[in-house]
N, CA, C and O of each residue as an XYZ file, in Angstrom:
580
protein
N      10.710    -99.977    -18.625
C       9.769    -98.883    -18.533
C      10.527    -97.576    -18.316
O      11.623    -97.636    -17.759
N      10.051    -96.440    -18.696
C      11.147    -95.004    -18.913
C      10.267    -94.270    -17.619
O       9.067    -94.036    -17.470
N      10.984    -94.129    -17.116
C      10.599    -92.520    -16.519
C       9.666    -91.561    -16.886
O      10.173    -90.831    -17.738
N       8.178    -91.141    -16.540
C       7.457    -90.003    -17.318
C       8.388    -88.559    -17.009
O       7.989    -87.451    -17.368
N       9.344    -88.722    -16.477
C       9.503    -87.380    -16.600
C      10.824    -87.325    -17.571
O      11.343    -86.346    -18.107
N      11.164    -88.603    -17.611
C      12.578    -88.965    -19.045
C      11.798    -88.762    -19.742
O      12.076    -87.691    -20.281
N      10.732    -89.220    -20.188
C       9.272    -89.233    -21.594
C       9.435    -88.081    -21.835
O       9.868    -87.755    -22.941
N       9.011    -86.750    -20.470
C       9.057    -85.549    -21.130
C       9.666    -84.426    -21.300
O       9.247    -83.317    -21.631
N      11.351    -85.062    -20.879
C      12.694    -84.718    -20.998
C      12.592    -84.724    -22.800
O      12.579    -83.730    -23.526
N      12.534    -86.018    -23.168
C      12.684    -86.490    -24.456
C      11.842    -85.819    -25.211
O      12.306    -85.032    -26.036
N      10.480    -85.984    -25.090
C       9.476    -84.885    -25.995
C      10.406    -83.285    -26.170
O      10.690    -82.796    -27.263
N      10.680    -82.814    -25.135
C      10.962    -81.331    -25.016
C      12.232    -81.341    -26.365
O      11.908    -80.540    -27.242
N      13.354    -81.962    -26.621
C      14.089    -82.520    -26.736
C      13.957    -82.369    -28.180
O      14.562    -81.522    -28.838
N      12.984    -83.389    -28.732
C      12.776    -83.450    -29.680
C      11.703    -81.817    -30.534
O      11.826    -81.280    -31.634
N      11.105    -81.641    -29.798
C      10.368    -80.109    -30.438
C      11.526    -79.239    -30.340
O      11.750    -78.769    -31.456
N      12.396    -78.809    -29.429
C      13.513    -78.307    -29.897
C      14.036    -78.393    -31.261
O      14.204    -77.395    -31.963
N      14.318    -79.704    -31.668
C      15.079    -80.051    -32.622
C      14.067    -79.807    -34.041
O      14.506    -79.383    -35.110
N      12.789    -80.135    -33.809
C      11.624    -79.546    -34.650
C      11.666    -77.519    -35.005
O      11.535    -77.011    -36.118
N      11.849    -76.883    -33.892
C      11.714    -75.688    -33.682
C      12.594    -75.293    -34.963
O      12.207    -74.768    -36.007
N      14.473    -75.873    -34.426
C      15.648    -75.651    -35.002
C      15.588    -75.756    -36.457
O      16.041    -75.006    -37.322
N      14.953    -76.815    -36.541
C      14.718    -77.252    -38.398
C      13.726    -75.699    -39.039
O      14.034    -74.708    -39.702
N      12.379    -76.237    -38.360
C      11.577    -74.807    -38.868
C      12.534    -73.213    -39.105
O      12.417    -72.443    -40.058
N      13.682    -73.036    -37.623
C      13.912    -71.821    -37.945
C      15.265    -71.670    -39.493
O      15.512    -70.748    -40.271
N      15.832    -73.069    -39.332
C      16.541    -73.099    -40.605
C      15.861    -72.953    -41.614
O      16.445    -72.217    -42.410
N      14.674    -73.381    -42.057
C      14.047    -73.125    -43.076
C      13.683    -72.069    -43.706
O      13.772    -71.879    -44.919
N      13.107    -71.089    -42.602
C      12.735    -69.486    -42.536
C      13.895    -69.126    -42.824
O      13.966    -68.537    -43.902
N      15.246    -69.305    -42.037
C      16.591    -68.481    -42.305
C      17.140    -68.694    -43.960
O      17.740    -67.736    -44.448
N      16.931    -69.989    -44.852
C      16.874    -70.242    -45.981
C      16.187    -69.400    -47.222
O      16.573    -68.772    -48.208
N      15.143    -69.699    -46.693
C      14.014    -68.433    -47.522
C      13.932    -67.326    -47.400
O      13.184    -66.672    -48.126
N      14.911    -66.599    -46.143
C      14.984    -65.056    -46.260
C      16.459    -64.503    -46.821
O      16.927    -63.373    -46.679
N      17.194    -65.949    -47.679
C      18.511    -65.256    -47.945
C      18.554    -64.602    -49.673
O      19.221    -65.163    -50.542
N      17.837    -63.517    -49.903
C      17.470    -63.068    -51.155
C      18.098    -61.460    -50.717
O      18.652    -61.082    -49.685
N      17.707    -60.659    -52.113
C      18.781    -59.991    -51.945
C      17.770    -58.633    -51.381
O      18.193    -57.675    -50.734
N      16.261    -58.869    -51.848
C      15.536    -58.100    -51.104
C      15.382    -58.700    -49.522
O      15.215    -59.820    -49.040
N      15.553    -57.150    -48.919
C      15.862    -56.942    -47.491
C      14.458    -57.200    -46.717
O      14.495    -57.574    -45.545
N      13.162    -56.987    -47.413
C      11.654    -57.244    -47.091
C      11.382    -58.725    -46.787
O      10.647    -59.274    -45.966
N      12.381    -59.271    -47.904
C      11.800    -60.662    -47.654
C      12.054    -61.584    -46.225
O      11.285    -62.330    -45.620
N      13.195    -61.273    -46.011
C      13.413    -62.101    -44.406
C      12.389    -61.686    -43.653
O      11.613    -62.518    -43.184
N      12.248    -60.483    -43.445
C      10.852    -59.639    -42.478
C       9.335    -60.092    -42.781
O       8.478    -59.919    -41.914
N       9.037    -60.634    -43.938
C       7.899    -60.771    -44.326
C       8.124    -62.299    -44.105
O       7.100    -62.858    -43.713
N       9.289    -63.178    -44.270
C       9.047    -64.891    -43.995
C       8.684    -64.654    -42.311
O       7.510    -64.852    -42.000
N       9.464    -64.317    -41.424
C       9.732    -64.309    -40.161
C       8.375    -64.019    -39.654
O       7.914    -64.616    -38.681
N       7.618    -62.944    -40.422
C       5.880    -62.452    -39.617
C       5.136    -63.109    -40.308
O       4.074    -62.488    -40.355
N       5.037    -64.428    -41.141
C       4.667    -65.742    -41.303
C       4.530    -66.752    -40.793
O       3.559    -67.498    -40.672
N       6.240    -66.827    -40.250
C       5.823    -68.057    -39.336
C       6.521    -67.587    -37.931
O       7.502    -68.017    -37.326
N       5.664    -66.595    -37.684
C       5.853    -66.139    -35.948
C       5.613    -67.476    -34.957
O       6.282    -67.963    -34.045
N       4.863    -67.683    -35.321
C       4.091    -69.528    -34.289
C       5.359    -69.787    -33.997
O       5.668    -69.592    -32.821
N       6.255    -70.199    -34.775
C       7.817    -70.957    -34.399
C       8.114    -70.017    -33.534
O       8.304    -70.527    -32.430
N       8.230    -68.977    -33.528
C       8.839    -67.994    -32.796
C       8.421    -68.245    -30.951
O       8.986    -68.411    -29.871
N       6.929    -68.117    -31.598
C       6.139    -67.797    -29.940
C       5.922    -69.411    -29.581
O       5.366    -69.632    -28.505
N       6.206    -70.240    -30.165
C       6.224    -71.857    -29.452
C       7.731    -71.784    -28.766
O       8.108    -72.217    -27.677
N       8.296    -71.231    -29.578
C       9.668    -71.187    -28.566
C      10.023    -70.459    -27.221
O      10.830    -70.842    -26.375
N       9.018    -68.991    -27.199
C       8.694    -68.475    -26.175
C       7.718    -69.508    -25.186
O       8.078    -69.821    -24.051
N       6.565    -69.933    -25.738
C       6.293    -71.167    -25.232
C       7.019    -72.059    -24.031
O       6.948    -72.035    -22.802
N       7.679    -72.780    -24.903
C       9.146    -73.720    -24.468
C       8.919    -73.297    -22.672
O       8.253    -73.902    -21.832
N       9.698    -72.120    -22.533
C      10.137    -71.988    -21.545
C       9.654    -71.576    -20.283
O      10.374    -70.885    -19.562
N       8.523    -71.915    -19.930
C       7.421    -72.287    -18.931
C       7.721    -73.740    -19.145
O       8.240    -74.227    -18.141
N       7.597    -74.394    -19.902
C       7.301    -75.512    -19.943
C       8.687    -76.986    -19.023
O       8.734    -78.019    -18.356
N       9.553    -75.880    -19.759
C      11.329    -76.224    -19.071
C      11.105    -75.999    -17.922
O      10.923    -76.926    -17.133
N      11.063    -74.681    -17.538
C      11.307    -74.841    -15.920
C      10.317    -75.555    -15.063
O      10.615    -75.842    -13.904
N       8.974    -75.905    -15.649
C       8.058    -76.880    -15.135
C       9.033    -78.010    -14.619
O       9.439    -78.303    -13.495
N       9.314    -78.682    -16.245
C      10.198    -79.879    -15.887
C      11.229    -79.691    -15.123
O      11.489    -80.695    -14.459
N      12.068    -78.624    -14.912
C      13.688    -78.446    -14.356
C      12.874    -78.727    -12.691
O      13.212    -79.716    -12.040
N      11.508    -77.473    -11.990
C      11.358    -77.916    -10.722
C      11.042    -79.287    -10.562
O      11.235    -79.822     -9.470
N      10.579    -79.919    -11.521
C       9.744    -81.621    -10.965
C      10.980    -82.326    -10.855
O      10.985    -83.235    -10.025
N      12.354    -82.058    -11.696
C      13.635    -82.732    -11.759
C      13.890    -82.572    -11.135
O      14.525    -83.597    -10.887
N      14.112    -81.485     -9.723
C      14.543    -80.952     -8.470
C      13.788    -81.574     -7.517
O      14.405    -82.071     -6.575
N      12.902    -81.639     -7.533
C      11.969    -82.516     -6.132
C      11.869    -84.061     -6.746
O      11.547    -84.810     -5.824
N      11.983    -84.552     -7.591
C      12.049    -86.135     -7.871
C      13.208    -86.452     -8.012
O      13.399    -87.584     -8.455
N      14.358    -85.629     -7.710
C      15.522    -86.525     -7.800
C      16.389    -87.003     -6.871
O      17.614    -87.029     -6.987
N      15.349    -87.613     -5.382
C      15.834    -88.167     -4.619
C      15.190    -89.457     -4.827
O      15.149    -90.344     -3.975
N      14.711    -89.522     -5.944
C      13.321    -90.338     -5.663
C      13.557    -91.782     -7.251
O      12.924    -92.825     -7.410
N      14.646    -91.212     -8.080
C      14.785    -91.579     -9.338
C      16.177    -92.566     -9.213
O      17.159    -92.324     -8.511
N      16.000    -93.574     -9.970
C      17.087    -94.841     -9.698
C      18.311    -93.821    -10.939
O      18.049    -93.029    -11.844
N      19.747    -94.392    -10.347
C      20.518    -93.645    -10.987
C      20.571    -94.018    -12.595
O      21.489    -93.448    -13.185
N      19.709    -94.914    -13.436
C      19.911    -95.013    -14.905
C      19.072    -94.156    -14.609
O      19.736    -93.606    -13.731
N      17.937    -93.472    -14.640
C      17.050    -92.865    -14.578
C      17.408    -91.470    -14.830
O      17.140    -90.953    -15.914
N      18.074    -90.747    -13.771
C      18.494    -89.879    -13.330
C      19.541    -89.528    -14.481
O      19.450    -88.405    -14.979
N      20.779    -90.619    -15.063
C      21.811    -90.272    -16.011
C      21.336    -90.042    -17.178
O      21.774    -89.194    -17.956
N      19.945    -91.155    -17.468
C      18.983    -91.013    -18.911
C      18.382    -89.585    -18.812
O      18.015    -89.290    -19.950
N      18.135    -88.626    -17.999
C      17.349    -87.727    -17.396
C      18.559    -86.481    -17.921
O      18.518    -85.792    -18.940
N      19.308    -86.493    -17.138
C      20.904    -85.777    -17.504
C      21.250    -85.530    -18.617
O      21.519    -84.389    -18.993
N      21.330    -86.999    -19.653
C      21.856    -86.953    -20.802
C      20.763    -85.886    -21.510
O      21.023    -84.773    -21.966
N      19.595    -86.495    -21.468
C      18.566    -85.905    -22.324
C      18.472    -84.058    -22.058
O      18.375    -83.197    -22.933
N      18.536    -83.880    -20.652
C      18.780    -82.353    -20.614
C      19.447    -81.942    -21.174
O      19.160    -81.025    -21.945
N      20.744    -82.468    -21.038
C      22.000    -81.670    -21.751
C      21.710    -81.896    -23.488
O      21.923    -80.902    -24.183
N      21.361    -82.833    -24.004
C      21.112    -82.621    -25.346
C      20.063    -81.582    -25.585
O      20.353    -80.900    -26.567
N      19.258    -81.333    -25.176
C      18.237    -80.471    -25.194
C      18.803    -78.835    -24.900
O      18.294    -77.840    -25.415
N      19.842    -78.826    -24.055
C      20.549    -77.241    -23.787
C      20.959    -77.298    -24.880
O      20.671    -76.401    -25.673
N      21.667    -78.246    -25.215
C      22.558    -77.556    -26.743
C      21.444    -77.282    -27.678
O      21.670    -76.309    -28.398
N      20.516    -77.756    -27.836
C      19.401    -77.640    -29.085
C      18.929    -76.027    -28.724
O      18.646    -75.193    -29.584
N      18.912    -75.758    -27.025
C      18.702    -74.471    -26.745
C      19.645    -73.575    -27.385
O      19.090    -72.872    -28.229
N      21.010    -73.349    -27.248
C      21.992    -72.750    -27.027
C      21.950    -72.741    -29.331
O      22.302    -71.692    -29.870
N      21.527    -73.918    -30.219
C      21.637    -73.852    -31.051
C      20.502    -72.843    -31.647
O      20.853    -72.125    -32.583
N      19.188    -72.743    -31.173
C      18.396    -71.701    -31.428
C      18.416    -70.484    -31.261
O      17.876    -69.636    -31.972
N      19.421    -70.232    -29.727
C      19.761    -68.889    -29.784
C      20.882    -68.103    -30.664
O      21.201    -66.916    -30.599
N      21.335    -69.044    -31.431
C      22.339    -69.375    -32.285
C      21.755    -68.431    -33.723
O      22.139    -67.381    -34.238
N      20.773    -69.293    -33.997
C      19.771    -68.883    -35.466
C      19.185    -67.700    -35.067
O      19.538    -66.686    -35.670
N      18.224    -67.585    -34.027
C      17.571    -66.499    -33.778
C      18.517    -65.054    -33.613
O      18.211    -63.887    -33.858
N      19.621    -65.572    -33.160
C      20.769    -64.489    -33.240
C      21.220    -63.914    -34.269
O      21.442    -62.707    -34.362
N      21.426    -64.942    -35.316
C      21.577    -64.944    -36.834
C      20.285    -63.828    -37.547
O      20.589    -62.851    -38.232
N      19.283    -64.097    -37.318
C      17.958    -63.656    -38.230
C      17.994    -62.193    -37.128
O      17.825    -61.221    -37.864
N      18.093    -61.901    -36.207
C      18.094    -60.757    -35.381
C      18.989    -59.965    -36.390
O      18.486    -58.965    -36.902
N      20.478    -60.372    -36.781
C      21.220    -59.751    -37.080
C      21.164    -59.612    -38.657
O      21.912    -58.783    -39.176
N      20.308    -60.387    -39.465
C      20.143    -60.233    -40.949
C      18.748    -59.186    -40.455
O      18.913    -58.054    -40.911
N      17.792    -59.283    -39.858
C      17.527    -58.238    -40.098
C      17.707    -56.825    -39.368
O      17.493    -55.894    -40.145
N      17.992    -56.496    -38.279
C      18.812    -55.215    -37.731
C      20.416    -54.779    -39.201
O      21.122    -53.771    -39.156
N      20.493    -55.652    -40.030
C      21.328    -55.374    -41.315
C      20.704    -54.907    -42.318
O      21.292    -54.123    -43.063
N      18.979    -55.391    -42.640
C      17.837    -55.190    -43.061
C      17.692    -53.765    -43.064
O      18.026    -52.987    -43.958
N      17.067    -53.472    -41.778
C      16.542    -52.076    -41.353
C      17.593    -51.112    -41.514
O      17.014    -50.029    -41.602
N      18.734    -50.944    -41.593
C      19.828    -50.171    -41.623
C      19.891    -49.773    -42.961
O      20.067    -48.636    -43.400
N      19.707    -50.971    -43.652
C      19.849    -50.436    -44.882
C      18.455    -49.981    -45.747
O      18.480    -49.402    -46.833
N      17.432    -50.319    -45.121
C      16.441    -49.217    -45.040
C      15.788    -48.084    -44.528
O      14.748    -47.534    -44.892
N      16.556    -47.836    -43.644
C      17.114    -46.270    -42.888
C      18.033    -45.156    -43.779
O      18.129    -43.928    -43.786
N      18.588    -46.160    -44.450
C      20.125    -45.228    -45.266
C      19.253    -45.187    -46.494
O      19.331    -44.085    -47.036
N      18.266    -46.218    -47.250
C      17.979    -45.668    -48.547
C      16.125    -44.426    -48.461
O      15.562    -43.736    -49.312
N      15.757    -44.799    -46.707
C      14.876    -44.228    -46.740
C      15.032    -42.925    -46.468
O      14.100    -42.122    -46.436
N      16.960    -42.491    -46.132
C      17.460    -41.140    -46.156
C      17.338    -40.292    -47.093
O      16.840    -39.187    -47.304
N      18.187    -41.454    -47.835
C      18.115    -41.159    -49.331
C      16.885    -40.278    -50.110
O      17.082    -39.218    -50.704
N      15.502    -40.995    -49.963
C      14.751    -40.375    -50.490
C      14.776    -39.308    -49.420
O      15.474    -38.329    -49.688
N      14.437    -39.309    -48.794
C      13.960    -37.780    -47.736
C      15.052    -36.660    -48.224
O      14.614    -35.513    -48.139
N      16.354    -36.771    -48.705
C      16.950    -36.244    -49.164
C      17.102    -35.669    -50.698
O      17.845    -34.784    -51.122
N      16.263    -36.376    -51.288
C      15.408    -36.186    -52.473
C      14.262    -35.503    -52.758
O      13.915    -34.793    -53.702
N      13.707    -35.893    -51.667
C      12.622    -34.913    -51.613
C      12.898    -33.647    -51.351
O      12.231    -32.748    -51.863
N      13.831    -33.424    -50.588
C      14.018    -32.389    -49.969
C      14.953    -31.120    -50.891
O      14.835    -29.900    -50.773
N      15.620    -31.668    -51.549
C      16.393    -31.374    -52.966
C      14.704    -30.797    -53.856
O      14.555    -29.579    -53.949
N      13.751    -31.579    -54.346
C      12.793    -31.037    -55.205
C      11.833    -29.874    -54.772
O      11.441    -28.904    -55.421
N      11.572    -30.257    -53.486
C      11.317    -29.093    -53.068
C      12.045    -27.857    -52.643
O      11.438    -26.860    -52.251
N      13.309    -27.923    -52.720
C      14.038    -26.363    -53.215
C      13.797    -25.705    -54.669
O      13.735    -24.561    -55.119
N      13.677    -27.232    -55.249
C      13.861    -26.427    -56.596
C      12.331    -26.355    -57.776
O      12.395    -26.156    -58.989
N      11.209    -26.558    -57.052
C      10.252    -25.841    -57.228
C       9.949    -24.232    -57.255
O       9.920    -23.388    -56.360
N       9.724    -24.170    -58.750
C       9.390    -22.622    -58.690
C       8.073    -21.879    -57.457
O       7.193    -22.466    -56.826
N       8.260    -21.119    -57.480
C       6.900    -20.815    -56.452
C       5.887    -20.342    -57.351
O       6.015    -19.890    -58.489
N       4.704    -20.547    -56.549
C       3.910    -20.168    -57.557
C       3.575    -18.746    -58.066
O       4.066    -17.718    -57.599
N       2.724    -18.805    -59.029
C       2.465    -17.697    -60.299
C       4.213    -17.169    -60.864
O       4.421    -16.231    -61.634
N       4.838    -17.687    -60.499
C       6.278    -16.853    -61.091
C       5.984    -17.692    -62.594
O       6.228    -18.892    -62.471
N       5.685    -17.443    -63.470
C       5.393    -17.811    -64.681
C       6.168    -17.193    -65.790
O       6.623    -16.142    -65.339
N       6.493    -17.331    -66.893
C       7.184    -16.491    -67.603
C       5.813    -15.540    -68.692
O       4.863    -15.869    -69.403
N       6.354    -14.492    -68.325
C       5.378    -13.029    -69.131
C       5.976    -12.955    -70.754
O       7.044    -12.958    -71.365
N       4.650    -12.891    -70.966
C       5.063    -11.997    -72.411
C       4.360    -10.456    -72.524
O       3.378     -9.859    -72.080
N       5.335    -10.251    -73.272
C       4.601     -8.793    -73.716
C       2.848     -8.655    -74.205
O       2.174     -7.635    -74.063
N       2.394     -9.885    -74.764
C       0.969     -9.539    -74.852
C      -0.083    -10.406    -74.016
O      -1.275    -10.538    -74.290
N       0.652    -11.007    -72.866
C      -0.283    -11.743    -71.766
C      -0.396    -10.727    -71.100
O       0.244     -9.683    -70.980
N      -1.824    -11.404    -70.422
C      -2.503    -10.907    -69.865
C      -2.235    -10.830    -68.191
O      -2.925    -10.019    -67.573
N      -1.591    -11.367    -67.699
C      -0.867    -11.574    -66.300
C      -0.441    -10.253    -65.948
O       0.166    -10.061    -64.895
């Protein structure tokens, strides 16, 4: 018989590893050469995002119940308990990994839509010098102007 709180060592554990897949997937589908598209997969599947914000209420739930039951837990228990945390940090430590990744494809994103949205403002700003003003029209000798 397992431990319910190994059970929900292991659950946590495994949605991690669910999370990780989902965010590889998103990080897959935003590697195009338009800069919109990562931004537009990512505010799709925000849910992954905010289940992962999620997560962590849910961890330190388990981390205090691991702190007050672990005088109380036979030592396979306790090492099955251990192991499973520590696989689960790395699954942590691997999401902050990706999410670090997609932070930085798009803060690479926005930069380079800062520099081409210069661009135009600098364009614009060029046409409107070189707008005639108005009525400066060219005269002839038998207009009426």
């Amino acid at each position: 018989m397992t431990n319910p709180l190994a059970a929900e060592f292991h659950d946590v554990f495994k949605l991690y590893i669910r999370l990780g897949e989902e965010l590889t997937k998103i990080m897959n589908v935003g590697n195009s050469e338009d800069p919109q598209v990562l931004s537009r997969t990512i505010l799709k599947n925000r849910e992954c995002l905010e289940r992962i914000e999620q997560m962590n209420s849910r961890v330190l739930q388990l981390s205090n119940d691991w702190k007050q039951h672990r005088d109380e837990l036979d030592p396979d228990s306790e090492k099955n308990i251990h192991t499973i945390a520590e696989a689960a940090r790395a699954q942590v430590v691997r999401l902050q990994e990706l999410c670090g990744k997609h932070m930085q494809k798009l803060n690479t994103a926005r930069d380079n839509l800062e520099k081409d949205l210069a661009e135009v403002g600098k364009g614009a700003q060029y046409l409107k010098s070189t707008t005639p003003p108005k009525n400066n029209y060219p005269k002839f000798i038998d207009s009426l102007y």
